[in-house]
Structure formats: structure tokens, C-alpha cells
C-alpha positions in Angstrom: -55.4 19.8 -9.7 -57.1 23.5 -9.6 -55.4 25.7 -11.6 -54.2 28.6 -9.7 -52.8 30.7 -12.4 -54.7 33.9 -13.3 -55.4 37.1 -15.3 -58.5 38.5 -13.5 -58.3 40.5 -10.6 -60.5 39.0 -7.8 -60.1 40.0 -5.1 -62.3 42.8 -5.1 -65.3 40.8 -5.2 -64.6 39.9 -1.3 -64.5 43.8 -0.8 -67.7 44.6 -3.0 -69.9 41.9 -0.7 -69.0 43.7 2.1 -69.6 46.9 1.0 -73.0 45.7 -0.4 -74.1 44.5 3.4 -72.6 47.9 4.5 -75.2 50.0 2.0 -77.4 47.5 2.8 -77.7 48.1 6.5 -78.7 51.5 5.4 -82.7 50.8 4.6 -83.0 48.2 7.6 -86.0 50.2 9.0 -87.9 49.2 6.0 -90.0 46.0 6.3 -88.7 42.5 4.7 -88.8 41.5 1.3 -86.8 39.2 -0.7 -86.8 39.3 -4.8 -87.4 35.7 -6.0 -84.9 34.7 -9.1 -84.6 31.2 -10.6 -80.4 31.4 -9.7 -80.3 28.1 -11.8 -81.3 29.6 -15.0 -79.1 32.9 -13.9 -75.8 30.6 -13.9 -76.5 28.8 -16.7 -77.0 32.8 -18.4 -73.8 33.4 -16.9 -71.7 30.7 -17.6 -73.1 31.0 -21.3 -72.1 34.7 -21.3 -68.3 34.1 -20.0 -67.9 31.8 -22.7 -69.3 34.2 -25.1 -67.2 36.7 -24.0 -63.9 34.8 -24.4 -64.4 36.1 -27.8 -62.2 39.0 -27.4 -59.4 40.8 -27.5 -57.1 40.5 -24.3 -57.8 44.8 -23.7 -56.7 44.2 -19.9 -53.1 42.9 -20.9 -49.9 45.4 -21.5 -49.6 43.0 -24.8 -53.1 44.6 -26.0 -51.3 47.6 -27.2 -54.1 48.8 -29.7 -56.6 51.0 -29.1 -57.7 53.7 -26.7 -59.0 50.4 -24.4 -57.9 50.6 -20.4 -59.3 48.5 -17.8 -61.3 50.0 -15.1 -59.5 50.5 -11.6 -60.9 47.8 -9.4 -62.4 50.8 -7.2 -64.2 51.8 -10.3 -65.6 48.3 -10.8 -66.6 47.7 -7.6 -68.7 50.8 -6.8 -70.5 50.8 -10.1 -71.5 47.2 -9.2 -72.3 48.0 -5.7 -74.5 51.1 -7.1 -76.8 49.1 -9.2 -78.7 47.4 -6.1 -80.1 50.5 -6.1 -79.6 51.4 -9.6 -79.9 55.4 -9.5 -80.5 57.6 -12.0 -78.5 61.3 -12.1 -81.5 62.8 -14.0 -83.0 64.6 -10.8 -82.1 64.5 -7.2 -85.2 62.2 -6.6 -83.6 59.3 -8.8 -80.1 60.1 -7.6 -79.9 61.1 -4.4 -76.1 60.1 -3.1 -74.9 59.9 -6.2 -75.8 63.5 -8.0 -74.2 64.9 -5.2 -70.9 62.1 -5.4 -71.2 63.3 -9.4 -70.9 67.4 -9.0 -67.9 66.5 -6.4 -66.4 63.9 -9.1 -66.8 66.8 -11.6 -65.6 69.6 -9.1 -62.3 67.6 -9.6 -61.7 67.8 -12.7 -62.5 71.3 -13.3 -59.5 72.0 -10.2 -57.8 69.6 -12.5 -58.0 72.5 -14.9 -57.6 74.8 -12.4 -61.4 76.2 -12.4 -62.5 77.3 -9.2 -65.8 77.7 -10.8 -67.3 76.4 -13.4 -70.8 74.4 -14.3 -70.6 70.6 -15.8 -71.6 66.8 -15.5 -70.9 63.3 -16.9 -72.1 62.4 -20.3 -72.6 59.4 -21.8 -69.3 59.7 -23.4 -67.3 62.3 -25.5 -69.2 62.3 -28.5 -72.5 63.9 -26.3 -70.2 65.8 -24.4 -68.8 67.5 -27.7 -72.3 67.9 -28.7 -73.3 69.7 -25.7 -70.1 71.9 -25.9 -70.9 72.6 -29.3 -74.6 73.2 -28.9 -73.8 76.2 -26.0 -71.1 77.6 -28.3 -73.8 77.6 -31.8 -76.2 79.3 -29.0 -73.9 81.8 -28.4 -72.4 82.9 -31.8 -75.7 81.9 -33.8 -75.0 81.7 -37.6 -70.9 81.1 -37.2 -69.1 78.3 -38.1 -67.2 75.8 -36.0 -63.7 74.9 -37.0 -61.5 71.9 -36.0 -58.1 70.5 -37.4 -58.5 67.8 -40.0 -57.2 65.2 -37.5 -59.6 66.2 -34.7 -62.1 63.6 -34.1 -64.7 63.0 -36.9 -67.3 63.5 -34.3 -67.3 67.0 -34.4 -67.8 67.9 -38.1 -70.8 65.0 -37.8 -71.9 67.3 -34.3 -72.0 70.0 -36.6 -74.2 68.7 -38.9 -76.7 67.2 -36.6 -76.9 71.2 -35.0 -77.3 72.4 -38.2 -73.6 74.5 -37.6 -71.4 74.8 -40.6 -68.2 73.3 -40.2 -64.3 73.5 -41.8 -61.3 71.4 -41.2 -58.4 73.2 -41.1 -55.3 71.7 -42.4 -52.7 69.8 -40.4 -48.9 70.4 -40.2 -46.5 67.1 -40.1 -47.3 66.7 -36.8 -50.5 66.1 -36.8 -51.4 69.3 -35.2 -53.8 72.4 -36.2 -51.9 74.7 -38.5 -51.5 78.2 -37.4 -51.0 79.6 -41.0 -54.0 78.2 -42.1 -56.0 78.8 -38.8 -55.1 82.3 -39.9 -56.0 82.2 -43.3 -59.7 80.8 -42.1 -60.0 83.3 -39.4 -59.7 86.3 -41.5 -62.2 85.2 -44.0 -64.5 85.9 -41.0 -68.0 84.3 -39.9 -65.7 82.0 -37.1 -67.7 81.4 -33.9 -65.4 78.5 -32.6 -62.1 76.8 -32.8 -62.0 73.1 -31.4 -58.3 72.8 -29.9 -57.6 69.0 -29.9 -55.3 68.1 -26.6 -54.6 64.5 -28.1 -55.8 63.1 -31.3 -57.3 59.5 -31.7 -54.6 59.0 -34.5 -51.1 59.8 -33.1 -51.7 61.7 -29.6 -51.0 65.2 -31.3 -51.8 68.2 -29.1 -52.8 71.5 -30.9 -50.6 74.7 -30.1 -53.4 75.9 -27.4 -51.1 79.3 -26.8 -51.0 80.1 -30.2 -54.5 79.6 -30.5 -55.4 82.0 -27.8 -53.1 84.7 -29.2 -55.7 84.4 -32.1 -58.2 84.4 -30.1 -57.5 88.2 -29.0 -57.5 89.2 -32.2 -60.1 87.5 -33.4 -62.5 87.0 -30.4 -64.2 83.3 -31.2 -64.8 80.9 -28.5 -62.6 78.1 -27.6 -63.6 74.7 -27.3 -60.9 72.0 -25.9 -61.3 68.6 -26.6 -59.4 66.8 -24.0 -61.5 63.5 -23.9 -58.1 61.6 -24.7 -55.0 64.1 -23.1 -56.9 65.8 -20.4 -55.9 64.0 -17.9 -52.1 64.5 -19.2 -52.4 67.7 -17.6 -51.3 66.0 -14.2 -47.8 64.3 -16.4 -44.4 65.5 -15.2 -42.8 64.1 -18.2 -44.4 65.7 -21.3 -42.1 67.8 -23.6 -42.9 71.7 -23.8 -45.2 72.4 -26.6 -47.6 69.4 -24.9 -47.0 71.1 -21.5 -47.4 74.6 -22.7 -50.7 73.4 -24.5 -52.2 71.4 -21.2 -51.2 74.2 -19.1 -53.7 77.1 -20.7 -56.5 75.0 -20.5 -57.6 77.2 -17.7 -57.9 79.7 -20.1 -60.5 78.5 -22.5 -64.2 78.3 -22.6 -65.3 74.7 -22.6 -63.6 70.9 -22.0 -64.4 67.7 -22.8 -62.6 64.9 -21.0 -63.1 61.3 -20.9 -63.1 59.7 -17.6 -63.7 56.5 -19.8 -60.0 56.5 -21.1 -57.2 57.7 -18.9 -59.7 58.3 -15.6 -59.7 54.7 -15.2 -63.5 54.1 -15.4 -65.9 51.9 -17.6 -67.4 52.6 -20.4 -69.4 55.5 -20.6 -67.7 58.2 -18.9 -67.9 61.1 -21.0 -67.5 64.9 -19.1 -68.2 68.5 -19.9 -67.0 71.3 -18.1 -68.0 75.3 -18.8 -65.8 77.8 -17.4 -68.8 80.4 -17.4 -71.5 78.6 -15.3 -73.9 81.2 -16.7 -73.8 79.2 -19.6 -76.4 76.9 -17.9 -79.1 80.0 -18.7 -79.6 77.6 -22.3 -80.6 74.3 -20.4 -83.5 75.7 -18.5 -86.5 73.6 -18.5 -89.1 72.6 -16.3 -90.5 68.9 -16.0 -93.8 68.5 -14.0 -92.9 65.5 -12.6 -89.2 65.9 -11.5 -87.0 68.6 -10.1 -89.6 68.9 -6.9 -87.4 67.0 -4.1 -85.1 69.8 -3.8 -84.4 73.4 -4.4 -80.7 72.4 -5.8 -79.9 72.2 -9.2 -80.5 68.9 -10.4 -78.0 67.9 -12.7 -81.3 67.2 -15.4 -81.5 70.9 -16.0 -77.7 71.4 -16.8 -77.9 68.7 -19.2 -79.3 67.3 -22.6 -79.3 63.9 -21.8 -82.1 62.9 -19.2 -82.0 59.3 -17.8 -77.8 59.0 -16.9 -76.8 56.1 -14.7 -75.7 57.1 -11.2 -73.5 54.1 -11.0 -70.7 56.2 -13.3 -70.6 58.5 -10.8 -70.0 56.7 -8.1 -67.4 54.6 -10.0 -65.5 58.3 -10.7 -65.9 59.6 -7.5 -64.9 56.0 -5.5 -61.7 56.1 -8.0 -60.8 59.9 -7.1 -61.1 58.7 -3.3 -58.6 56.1 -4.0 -56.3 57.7 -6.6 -56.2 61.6 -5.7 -55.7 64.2 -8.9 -52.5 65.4 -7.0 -49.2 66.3 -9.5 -47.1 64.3 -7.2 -49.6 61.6 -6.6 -50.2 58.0 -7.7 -52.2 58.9 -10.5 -50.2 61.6 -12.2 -47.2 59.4 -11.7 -49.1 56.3 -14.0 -50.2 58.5 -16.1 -46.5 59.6 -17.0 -45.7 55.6 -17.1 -47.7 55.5 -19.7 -45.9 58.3 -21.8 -42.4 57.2 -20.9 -43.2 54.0 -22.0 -44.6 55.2 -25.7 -41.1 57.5 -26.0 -38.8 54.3 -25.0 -40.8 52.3 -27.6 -40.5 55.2 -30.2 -36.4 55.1 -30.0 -36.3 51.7 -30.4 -38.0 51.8 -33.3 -36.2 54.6 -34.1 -32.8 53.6 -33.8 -33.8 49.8 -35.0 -32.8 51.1 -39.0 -36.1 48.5 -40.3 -39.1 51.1 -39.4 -40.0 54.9 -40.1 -40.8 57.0 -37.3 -42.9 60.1 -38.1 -42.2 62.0 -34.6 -41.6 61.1 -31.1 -44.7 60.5 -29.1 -46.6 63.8 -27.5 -48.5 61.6 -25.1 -48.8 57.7 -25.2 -49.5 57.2 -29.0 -46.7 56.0 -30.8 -47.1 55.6 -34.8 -44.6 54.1 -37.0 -44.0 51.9 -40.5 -41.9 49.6 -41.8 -39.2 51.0 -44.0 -40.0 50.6 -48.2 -39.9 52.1 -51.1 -43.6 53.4 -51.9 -46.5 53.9 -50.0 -47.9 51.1 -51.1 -45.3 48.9 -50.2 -45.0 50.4 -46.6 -48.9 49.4 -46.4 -48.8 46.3 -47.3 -45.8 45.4 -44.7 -47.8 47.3 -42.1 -50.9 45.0 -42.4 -48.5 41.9 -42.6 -47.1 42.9 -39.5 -49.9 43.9 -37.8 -51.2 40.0 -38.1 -48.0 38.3 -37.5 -48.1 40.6 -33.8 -51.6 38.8 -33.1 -50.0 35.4 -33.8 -47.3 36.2 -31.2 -50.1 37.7 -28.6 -48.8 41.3 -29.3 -52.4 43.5 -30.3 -51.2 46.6 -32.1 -53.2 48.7 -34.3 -53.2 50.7 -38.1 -54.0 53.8 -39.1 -54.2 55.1 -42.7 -51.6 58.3 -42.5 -52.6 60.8 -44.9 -49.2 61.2 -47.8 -49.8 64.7 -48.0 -48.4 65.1 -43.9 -45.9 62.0 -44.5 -43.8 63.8 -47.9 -41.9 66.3 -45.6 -40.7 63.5 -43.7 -39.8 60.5 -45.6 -38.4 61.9 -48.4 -37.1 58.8 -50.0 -40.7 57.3 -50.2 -42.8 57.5 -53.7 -46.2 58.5 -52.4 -47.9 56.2 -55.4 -51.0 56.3 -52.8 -53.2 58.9 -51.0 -52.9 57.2 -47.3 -50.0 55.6 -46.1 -51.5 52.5 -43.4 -49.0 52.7 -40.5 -48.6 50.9 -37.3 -49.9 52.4 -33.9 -49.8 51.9 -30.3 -51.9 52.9 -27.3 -49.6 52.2 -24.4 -52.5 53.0 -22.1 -51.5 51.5 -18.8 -48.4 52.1 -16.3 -47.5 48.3 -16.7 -46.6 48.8 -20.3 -43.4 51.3 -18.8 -42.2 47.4 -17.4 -43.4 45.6 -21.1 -41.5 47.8 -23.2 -38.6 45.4 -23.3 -41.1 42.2 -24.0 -42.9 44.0 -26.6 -39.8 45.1 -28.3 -38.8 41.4 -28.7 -41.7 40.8 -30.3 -42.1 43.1 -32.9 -38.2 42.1 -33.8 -38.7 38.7 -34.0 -41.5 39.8 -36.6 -40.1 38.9 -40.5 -42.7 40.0 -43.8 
């Protein structure tokens, strides 16, 4: 009897064949040819690899609740498989034809996301080379100054630093998780400051730095600001977020540079990295020539506006087939999933809140939700988070951990002995809309959990 149950989405395989006979119908003035393949050997590859690749995590179910891992909108899936029967390549219009152009309209929408009417930027390979390119314009433009982030930013950028030869400082966190202004102050007026990274959304806990406050400072101080959005960016479009988060999101038109990730919350595969400049002058430090690219057209090909060269075309088509279907519109689809996910991380947050067995450190800014079981020490606390944390995997529930530095934790629970440097809490990424209807499901769960 054929099983009919299923997890997989399918049935966008039907639509990607005929879209491939569609593109295909495009190059029938060429003369006949026909790619022999030994299909036999290409099954047996493929059957081999699905097995293989049973070995993992369930990312695309609301009971993966872990990491920063969301599936790919089928759009997205089927336009980057549709693209690589040609297989284009963004470096220069002569590699990328269709889909350099389908990029700088992908990436036109996100800088109105912003609300940038102009601005210069393209897809990366991810956040990390978008954060290096962000950071490479701003040590070009205050040579010999130091970059600063918050000690919860993303380790990326003091490792950036180094590779561009920048010194870097953390600046210390208040308990929640954010930049400190007192300290960001203190830093500031010891001079030598070329530019602050404001964080809109950890990795850790979803904490978004006080971007108005920042930009006050910036007046006084004149440095440049660099916003890493590659998590919250796309929070910006939320109607559900609490003030300091929507204060924060909402001057984001005001600040020099943005990195978002159209590989988390934009609904893409992986890597989907973008940079955005709201000075397109700024594009005066790529210039290059290459004598054998750049010569099918006299527009800017996206090479020489970027530090990577070869880039897949097939991203951009995935972002740009995704925004066709799923509009960046406040009252649209997509904003409206995108505050699913949030509601859902606050109702799981006063659960565990009012439960009385877990500590809560605050409620959630954006979709990250972090939280331990109740003890006595730090160590104790630790120890029950890890037991948990397996006994959730035996039930199908995939949370995560995250060592919580003490020092951020003593204002808060003030009946814990903080016998160890790190507190390892629980976390969730409730990443998709679906987890707003799983709340209730997981909840059960992680109470029917005894350590």
C-alpha cells in the first residue's frame, strides 16, 4: 500500500518543469544538441545522497526550534533550480545577463525596505562577506580608526577586523543584551572611533541595540554607522514589535551601511548575504578594470561594486522570484509571517514565565526566546539546561543552548550563586509563522520534560 503521508513539499516540482520548458523555448533558434549523461549511475548518486542526507536535523519542521535555520519558500527553490540550466554568474553582465539585472531589482527592495531611495549594493555570499565589505568601505574612509561593536554582536566582526588590519573593541553589554550607552560613551571620548556596528538582533537572544541613542552620539561624535541587520532586518516590516525594537528598526534609514540576510528571514537558501550603502559614491573604492569582462555593456556590472567575483546568479533569481510572490508591503503576507514568528516567541516566553520551574531573562525583542531551568547555582542551572536540551530531542522537540555570560545574568536572578563564568541556558529560534500554531504542542513538550 503507497504511503501517502508526507513532510516534503512537492508540488512545486510540477511547476519548476514547466517553467524549465518555458525558459527553454527561449534559445529554440539555436541548433540541436542534447548532453549525454549515464541517468543510471545519476539515480543511483541520488538515491545514495537522500539516504545520506536523512542524517539530519528535521530544520523544515515547527518542532526544529533551534537555530537560525528556515526553509526556503518553494518560489525560492524553484527559481534557483530552474536558473542553473543556465547556471549564470552575477560577476559581469556577460555571465549574468537576466539575472544581474533581477539582482539590482531584488536589492532595490530592500534598500525601500529601509526606505533608501538611493543607495548602491548587491548579494554576498552571506553576512560574514557582507560585514567585511561594510567594514572594508568604512576602514577606507576613516583610515587608522577603530571599529567598535557590542560584546554580543556577532564574532564575525572583531575576526573582519583583524583580517583588514582595523583595530577593534567590544563594548560592554547591559542585561539585555544590548550595546551600553554609558560605555559606548566612555569609548567614544577616548577618541580614535571610526565606526560603531549597531546590532538589530543578536545570534544569542534577538537583542536590538538602541539605534536612536546611538545616532544622538553620532552628532556629537561624528563616526560612521554600520547596522548589522543580517538577522532583524527584515523585522522592520513587524507590526507587533515593542518600542525600543521599533524605535531602533525604524532609523535605519538614517545610517550609513546594512547588512541583511536574505538567507534567514528572506526565505531563501543558503547563501544569501546583502550589503546596502546609503551613499552610492561609496562605490569610488571598488573601481577596477578586468580586460576580459565588463565589455558587453556600458552599465555597472555588479563585479565592480563588489569584492567577491564569481557569485551565482541563481540567488538572485531565487530573491527576486520570492519578492514577486511575497511583496515587502507592511500590510502584506510577508510582514504579517514575519510578526507570526514574534508573537509566537512572546507567547512561548510567558509560559515559561508564568510556569514557576524556568528563569526568564527578558521577554523576546524579535523571535529569540532564551530561558533556564530554575536552581540554585550556575552550575546547577547548566547542567539541567543540557539535560533538558536532550530529553527535547528524544521527544522530537530541537531546541538549542547558549552559554549566558554571569556578569549580564547577576542583576536578574538574584537568588542564583554565580559559582561559574557562563551560565548555559536554553534558546529558541521560532523562525517560521507555523510555530504561532505550535506554540501550544511545544509547550507540552517541554512540560512533560523531568531532570
Amino acid at each position: 500500500m503507497e504511503n501517502t503521508s508526507f513532510q516534503f513539499e512537492k508540488r512545486s516540482l510540477d511547476i519548476l518543469k514547466k517553467a524549465l520548458y518555458e525558459m527553454e523555448a527561449g534559445f529554440e533558434n539555436l541548433p540541436e544538441t542534447c548532453e549525454q549523461f549515464d541517468y543510471d549511475k545519476i539515480e543511483e548518486a541520488m538515491m545514495a545522497l537522500a539516504r545520506r542526507m536523512r542524517d539530519n536535523y528535521p530544520y523544515f519542521h515547527p518542532l526544529y526550534a533551534g537555530q537560525m535555520l528556515k526553509p526556503p519558500h518553494p518560489a525560492s527553490r524553484i527559481a534557483y533550480m530552474l536558473s542553473l540550466w543556465v547556471n549564470p554568474n552575477n560577476h559581469a553582465l556577460d555571465g549574468g545577463k537576466a539575472s544581474s539585472r533581477m539582482e539590482k531589482e531584488a536589492v532595490a527592495k530592500i534598500a525601500e525596505m529601509f526606505g533608501w531611495a538611493e543607495h548602491l549594493g548587491h548579494l554576498t555570499g552571506g553576512g560574514t562577506m557582507a560585514n567585511l565589505e561594510a567594514l572594508w568601505i568604512s576602514g577606507r574612509l576613516h583610515p587608522g580608526k577603530k571599529i567598535i561593536a557590542s560584546e554580543q554582536a556577532h564574532y564575525t566582526h572583531g575576526r573582519i577586523s583583524e583580517v583588514l588590519g582595523i583595530d577593534f573593541q567590544a563594548v560592554p553589554c547591559n542585561a539585555q543584551a544590548e550595546m551600553d550607552m554609558k560605555a559606548l560613551r566612555a569609548i567614544l571620548e577616548q577618541g580614535n572611533v571610526g565606526t560603531v556596528v549597531a546590532t538589530m538582533g543578536t545570534t544569542a537572544t534577538g537583542s536590538v541595540d538602541p539605534l536612536p541613542e546611538i545616532l544622538k552620539l553620532q552628532e556629537e561624535f561624528g563616526f560612521r554607522i554600520h547596522a548589522d541587520a543580517a538577522y532583524g532586518g527584515y523585522f522592520t516590516l513587524a507590526g507587533n514589535l515593542g518600542s525600543s525594537a521599533r524605535a531602533a528598526l525604524d532609523h535605519l534609514v538614517r545610517v550609513d551601511s546594512i547588512v541583511i540576510d536574505p538567507h534567514k528571514h528572506g526565505l531563501q537558501p543558503y547563501g544569501c548575504g546583502c550589503v546596502i550603502f546609503r551613499d552610492p559614491s561609496v562605490g569610488r573604492f571598488y573601481k577596477h578594470d578586468s580586460p576580459y569582462t565588463y565589455f558587453t555593456s556600458s552599465d555597472i556590472h555588479l563585479g565592480e561594486i563588489s569584492l567577491e567575483c564569481s557569485r551565482p546568479g541563481a540567488a538572485a533569481a531565487a530573491l527576486w522570484a520570492v519578492q514577486q510572490v511575497l511583496p515587502y508591503d507592511r500590510d502584506g503576507e510577508f510582514a504579517r509571517n514575519i510578526s507570526k514568528c514574534r508573537a509566537a516567541a512572546v507567547e512561548l516566553y510567558e509560559k515559561i514565565r508564568e510556569s514557576g520551574r524556568f528563569l526568564t531573562i527578558f521577554p523576546p525583542e524579535l523571535d529569540i526566546t532564551v530561558w533556564a531551568p530554575k536552581g540554585k547555582k550556575a552550575s546547577e542551572i547548566s547542567a539541567l539546561s543540557e539535560r533538558i536540551f536532550g530529553k527535547a530531542e528524544e521527544k522530537n522537540l530541537y531546541l538549542a543552548i547558549f552559554r549566558y555570560p554571569s556578569k549580564l545574568l547577576k542583576d536578574i536572578w538574584v537568588d542564583v550563586e554565580f559559582d561559574e563564568p557562563y551560565v548555559t541556558c536554553l534558546r529558541s529560534c521560532l523562525m517560521k509563522p507555523e510555530h504561532d500554531e505550535w506554540i501550544d504542542r511545544i509547550w507540552r513538550i517541554i512540560e512533560e520534560i523531568q531532570v
